[in-house]
N, CA, C and O atoms as a CHARMM CRD file, in Angstrom:
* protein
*
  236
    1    1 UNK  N    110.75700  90.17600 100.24000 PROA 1      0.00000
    2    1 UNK  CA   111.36700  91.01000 101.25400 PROA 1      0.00000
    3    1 UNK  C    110.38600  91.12300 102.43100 PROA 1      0.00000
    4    1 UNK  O    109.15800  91.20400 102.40400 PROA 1      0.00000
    5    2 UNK  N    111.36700  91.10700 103.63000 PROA 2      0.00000
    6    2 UNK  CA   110.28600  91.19800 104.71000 PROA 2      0.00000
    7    2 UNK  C    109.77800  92.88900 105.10500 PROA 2      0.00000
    8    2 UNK  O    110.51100  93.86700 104.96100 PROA 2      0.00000
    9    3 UNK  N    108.11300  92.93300 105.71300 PROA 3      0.00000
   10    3 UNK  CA   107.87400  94.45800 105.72500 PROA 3      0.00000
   11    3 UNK  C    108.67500  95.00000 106.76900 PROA 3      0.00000
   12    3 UNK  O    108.41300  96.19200 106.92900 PROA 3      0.00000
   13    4 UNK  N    109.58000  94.56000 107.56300 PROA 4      0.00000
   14    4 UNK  CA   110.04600  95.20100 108.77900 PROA 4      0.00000
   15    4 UNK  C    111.68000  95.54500 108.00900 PROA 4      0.00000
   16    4 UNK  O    112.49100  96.29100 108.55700 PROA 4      0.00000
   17    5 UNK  N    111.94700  94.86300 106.69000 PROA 5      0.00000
   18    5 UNK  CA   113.35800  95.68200 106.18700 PROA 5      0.00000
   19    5 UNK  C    113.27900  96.75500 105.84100 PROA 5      0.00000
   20    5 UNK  O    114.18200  97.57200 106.01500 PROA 5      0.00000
   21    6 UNK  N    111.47700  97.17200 104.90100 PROA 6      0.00000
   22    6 UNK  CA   111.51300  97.95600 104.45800 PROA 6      0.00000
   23    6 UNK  C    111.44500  99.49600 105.34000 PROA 6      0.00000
   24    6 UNK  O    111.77500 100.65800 105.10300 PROA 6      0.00000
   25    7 UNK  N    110.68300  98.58500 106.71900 PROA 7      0.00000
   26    7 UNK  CA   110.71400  99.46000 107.91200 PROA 7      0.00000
   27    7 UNK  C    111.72200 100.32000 108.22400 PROA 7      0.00000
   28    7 UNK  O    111.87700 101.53100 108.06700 PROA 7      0.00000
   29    8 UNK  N    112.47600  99.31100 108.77100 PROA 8      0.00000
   30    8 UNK  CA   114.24300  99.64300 109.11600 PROA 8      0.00000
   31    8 UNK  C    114.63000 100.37800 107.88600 PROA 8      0.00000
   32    8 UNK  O    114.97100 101.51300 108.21600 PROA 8      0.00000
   33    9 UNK  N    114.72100 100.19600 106.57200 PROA 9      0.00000
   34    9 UNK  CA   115.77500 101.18100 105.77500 PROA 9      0.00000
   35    9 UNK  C    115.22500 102.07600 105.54600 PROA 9      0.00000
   36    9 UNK  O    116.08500 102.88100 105.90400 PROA 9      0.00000
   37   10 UNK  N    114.09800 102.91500 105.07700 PROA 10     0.00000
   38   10 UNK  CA   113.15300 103.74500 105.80400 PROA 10     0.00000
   39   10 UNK  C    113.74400 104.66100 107.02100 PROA 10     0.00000
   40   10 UNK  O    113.95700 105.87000 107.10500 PROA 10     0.00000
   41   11 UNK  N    113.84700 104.02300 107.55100 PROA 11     0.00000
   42   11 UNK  CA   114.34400 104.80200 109.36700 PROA 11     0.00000
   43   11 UNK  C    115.72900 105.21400 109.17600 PROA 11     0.00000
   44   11 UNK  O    116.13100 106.24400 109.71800 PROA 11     0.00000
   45   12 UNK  N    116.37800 104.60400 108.56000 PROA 12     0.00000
   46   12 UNK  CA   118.00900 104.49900 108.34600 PROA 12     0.00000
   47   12 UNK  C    117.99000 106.19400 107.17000 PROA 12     0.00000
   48   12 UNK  O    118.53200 107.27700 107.39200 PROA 12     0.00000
   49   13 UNK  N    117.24900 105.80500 106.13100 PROA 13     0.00000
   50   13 UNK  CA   117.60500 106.98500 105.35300 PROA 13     0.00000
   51   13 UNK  C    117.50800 108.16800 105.81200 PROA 13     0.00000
   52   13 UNK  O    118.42600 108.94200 106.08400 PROA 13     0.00000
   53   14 UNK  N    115.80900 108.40300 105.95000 PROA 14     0.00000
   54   14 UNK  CA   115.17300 109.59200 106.49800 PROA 14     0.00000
   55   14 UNK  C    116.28000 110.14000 107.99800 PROA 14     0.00000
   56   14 UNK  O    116.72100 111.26300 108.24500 PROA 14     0.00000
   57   15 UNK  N    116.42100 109.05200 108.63900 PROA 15     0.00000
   58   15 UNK  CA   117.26300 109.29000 110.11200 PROA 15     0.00000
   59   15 UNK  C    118.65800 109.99000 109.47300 PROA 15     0.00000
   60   15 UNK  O    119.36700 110.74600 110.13800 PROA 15     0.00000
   61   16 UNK  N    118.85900 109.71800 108.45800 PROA 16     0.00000
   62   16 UNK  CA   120.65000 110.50500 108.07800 PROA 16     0.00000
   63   16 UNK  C    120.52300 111.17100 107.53400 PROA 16     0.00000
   64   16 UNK  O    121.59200 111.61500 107.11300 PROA 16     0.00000
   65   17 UNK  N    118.96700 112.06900 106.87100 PROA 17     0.00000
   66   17 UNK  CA   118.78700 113.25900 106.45400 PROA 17     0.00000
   67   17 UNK  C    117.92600 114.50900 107.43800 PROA 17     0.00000
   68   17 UNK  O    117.74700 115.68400 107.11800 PROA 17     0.00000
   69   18 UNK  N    117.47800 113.80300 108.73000 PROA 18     0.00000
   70   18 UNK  CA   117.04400 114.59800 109.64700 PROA 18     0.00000
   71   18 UNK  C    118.41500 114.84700 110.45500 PROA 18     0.00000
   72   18 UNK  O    118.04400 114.84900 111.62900 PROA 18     0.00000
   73   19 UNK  N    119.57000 115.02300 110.44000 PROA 19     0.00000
   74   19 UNK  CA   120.55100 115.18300 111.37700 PROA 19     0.00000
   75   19 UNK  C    119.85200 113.74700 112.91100 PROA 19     0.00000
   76   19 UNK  O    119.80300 113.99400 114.11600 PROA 19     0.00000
   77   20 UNK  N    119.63400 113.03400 112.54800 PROA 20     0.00000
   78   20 UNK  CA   119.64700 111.94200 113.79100 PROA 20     0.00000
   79   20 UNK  C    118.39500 111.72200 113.78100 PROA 20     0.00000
   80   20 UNK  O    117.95300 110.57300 113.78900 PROA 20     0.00000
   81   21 UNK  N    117.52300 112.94000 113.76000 PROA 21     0.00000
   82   21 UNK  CA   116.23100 112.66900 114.86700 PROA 21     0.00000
   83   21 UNK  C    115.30600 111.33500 113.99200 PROA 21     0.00000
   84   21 UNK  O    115.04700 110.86500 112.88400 PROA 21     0.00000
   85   22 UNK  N    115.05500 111.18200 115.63600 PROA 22     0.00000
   86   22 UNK  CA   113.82000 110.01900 115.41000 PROA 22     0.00000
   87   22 UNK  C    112.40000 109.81900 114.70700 PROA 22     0.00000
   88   22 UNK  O    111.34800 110.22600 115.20200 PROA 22     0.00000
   89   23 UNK  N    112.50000 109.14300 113.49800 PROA 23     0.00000
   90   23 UNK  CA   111.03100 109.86400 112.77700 PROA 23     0.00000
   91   23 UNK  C    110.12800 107.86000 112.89000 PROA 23     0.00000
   92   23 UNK  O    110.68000 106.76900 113.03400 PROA 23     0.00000
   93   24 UNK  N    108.71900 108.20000 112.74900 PROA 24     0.00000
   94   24 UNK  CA   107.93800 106.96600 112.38200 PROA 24     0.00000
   95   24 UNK  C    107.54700 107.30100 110.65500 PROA 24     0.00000
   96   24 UNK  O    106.45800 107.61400 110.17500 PROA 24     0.00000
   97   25 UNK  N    108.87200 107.10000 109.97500 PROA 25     0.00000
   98   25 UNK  CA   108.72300 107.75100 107.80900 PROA 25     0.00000
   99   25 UNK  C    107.64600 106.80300 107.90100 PROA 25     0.00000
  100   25 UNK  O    106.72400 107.46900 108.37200 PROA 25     0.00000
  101   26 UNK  N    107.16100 105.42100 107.68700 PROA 26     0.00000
  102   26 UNK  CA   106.02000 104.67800 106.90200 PROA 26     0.00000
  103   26 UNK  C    104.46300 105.18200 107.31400 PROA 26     0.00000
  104   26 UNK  O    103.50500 105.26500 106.54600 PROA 26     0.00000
  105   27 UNK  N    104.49200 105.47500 108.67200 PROA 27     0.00000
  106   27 UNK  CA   103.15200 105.65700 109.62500 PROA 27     0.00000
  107   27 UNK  C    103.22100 106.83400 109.09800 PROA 27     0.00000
  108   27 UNK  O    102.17600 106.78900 108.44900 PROA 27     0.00000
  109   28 UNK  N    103.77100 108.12300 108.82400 PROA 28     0.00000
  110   28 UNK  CA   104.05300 109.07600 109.04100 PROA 28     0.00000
  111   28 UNK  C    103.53100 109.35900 107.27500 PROA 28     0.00000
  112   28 UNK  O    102.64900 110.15200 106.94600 PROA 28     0.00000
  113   29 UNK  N    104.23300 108.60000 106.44500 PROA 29     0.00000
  114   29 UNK  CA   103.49300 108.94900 104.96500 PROA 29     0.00000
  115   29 UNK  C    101.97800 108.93100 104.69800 PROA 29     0.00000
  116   29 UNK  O    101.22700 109.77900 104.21600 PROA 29     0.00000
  117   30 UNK  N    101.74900 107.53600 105.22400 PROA 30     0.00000
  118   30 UNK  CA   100.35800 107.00800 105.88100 PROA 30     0.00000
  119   30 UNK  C     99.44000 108.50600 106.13000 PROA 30     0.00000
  120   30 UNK  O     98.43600 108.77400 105.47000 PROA 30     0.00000
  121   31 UNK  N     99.74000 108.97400 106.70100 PROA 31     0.00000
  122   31 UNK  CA    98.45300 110.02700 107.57500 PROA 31     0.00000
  123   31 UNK  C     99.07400 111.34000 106.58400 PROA 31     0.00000
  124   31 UNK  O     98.47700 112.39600 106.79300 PROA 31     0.00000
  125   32 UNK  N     99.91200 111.39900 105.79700 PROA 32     0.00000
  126   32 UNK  CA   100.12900 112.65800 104.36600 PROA 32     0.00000
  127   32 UNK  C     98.97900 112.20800 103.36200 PROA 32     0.00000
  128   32 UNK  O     98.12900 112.98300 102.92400 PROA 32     0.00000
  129   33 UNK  N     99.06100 110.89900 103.06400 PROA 33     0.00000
  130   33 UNK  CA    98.77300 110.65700 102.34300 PROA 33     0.00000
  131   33 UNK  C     96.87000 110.82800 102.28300 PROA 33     0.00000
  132   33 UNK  O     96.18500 111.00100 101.27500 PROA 33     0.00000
  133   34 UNK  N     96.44700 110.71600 103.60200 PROA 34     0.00000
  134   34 UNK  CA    95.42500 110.72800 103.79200 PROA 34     0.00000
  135   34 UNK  C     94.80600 111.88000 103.99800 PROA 34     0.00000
  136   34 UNK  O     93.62300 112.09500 103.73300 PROA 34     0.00000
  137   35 UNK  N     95.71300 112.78500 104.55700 PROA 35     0.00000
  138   35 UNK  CA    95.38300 114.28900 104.20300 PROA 35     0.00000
  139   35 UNK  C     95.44300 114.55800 103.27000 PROA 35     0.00000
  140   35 UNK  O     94.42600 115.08700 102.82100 PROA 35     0.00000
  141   36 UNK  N     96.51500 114.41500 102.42000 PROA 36     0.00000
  142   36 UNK  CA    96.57500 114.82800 100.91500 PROA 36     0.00000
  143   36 UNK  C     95.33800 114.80300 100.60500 PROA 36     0.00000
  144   36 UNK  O     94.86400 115.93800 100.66000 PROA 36     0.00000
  145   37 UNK  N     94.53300 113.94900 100.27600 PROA 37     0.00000
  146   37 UNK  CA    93.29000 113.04800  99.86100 PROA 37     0.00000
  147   37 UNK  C     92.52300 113.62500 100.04700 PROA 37     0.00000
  148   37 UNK  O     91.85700 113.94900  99.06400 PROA 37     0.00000
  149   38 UNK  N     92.05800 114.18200 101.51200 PROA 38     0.00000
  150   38 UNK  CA    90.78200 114.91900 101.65800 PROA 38     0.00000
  151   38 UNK  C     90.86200 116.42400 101.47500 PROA 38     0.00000
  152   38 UNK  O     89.90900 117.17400 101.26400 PROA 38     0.00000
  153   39 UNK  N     92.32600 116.80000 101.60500 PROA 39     0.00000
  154   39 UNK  CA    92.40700 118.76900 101.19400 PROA 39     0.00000
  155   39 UNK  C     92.25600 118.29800  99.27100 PROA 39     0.00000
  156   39 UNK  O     92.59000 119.27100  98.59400 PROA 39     0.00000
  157   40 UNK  N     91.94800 117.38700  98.62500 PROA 40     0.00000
  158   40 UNK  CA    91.82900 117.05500  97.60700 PROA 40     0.00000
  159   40 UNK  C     90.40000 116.86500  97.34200 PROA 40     0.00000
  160   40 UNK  O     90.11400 116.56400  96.18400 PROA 40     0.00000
  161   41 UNK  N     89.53500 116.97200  98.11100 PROA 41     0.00000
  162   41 UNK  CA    88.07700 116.72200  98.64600 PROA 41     0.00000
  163   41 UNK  C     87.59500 115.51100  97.94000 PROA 41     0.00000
  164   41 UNK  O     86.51200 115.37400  97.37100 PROA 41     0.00000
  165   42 UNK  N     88.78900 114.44900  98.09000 PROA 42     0.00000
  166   42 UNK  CA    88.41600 113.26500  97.98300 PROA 42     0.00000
  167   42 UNK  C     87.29500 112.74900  99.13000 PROA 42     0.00000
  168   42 UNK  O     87.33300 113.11500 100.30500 PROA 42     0.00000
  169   43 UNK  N     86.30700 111.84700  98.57900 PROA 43     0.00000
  170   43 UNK  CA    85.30400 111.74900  99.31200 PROA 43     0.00000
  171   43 UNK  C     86.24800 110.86500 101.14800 PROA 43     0.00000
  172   43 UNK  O     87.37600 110.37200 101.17900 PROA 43     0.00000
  173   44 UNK  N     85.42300 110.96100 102.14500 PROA 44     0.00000
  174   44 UNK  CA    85.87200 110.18300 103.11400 PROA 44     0.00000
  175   44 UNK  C     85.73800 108.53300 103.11700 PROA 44     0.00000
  176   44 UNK  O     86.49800 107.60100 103.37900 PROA 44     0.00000
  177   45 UNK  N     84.64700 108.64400 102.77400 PROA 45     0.00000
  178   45 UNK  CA    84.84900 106.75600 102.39400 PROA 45     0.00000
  179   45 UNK  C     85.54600 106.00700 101.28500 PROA 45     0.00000
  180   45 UNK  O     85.61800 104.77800 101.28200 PROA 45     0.00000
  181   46 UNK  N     86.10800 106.85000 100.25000 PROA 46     0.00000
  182   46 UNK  CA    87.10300 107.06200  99.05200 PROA 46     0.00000
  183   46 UNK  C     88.39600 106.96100 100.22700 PROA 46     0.00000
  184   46 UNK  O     88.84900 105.81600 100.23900 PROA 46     0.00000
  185   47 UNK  N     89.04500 107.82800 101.14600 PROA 47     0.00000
  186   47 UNK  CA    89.80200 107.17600 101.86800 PROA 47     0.00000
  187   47 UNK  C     90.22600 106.43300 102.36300 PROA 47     0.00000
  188   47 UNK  O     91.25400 105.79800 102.12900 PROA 47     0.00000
  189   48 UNK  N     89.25100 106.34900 103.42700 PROA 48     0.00000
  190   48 UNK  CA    89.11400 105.23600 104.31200 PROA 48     0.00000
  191   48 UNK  C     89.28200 103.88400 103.32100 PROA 48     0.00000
  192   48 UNK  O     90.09800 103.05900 103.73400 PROA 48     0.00000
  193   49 UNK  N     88.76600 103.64900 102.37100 PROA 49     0.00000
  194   49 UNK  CA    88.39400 102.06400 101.58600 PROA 49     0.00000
  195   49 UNK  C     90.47000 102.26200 101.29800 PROA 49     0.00000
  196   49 UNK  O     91.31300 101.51200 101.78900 PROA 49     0.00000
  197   50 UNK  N     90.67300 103.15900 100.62900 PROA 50     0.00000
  198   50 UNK  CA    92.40100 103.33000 100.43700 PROA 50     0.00000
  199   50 UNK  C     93.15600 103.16600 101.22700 PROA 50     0.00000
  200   50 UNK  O     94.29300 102.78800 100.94100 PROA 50     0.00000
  201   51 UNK  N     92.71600 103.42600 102.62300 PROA 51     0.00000
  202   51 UNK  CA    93.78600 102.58500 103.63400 PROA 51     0.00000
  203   51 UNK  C     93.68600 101.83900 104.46100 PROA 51     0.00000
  204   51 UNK  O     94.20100 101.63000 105.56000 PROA 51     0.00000
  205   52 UNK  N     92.51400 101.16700 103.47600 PROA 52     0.00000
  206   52 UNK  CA    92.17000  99.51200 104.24200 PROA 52     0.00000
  207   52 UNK  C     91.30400  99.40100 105.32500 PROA 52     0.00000
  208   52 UNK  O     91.37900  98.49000 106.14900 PROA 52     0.00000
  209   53 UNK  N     90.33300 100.46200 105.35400 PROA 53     0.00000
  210   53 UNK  CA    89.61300 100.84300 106.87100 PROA 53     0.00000
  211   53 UNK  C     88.00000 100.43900 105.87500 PROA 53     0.00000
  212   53 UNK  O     87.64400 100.67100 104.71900 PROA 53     0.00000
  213   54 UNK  N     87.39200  99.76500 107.02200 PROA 54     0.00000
  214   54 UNK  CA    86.07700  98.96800 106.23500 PROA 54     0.00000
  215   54 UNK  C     84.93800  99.98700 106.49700 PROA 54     0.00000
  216   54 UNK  O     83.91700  99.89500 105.81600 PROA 54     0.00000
  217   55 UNK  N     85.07700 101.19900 107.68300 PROA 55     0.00000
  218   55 UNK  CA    84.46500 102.27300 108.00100 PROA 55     0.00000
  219   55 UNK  C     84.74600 103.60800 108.03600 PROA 55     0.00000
  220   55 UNK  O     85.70600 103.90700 108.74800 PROA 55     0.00000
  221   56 UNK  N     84.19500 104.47700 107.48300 PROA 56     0.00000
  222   56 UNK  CA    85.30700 105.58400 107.61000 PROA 56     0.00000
  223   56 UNK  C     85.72800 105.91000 109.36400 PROA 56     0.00000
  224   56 UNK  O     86.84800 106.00200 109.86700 PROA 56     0.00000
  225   57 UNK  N     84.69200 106.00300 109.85600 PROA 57     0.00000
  226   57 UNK  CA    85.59900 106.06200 111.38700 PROA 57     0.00000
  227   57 UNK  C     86.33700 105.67400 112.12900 PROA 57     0.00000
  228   57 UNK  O     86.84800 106.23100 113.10000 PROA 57     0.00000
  229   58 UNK  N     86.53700 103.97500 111.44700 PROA 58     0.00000
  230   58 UNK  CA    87.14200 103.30400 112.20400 PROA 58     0.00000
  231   58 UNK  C     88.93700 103.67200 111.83300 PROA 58     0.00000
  232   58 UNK  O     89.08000 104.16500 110.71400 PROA 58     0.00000
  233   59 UNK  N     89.91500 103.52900 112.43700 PROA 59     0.00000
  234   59 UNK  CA    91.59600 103.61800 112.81000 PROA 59     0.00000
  235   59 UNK  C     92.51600 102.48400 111.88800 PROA 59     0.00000
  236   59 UNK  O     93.73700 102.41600 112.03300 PROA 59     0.00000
């Protein structure tokens, strides 16, 4: 499957349970997930390595 279907149906669901509005759901789990993590006082470079970032500062 390509990553941009999973994109699109994603947008499609979440979009018909927000009454319309426009959401970014994948980017948007992305940065939960990473909060989750640290109010979890998961270490920061324990993050960062989890979402593929080779520094913790780096984006």
């Amino acid at each position: 499957m390509h990553p941009d279907t999973v994109s699109f149906l994603m947008a499609v669901l979440i979009k018909g349970h927000n009454d319309g509005e426009d959401v970014e759901p994948l980017h948007g789990l992305r940065h939960v997930h990473a909060t989750t993590l640290l109010l979890a006082a998961v270490p920061v470079h324990v993050v960062a390595a989890r979402l593929g970032h080779a520094d913790p500062g780096s984006r």
